[in-house]
Residue, then its C-alpha position, 0 to 999 in steps of 0.5 A: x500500500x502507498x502511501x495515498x492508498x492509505x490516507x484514503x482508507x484512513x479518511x474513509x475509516x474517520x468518515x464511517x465512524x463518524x456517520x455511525x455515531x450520527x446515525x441514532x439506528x447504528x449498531x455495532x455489528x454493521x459497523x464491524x461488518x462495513x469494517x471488514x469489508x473495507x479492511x479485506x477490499x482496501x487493505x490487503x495485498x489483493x485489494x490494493x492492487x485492485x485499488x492501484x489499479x482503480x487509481x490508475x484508471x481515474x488517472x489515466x481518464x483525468x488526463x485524457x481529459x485535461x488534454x483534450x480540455x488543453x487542445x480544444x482551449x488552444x485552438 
């Protein structure tokens, strides 16, 4: 994992327990549930290639898009 891969699983980490602590129909378990889910698809060897991957894709499709934004505003 990177270093980015980790801020954004720590971010979303402090978002979900703050969402559940607002939520006045949490319960501990859907907690526990969501956590696992995000610690088994983001923070092992298997998800953070998947997420590499993802952080690949969204860059590669940002700057294709900047570049057609370049070009277009150029002429």
């Amino acid at each position: 994992m990177t270093i980015a891969i980790t801020t954004v699983f720590f971010i979303a980490c402090i978002g979900m327990a703050w969402w559940f602590k607002k939520d006045s129909s949490f319960r501990p378990r859907e907690f526990i549930a969501v956590s696992v889910f995000w610690i088994l698809l983001v923070a092992t060897p298997l998800g953070a290639d998947g997420v590499k991957k993802l952080q690949d894709m969204i860059s590669n499709g940002t700057r294709s898009g900047v570049d057609t934004v370049d070009s277009v505003s150029s002429k």
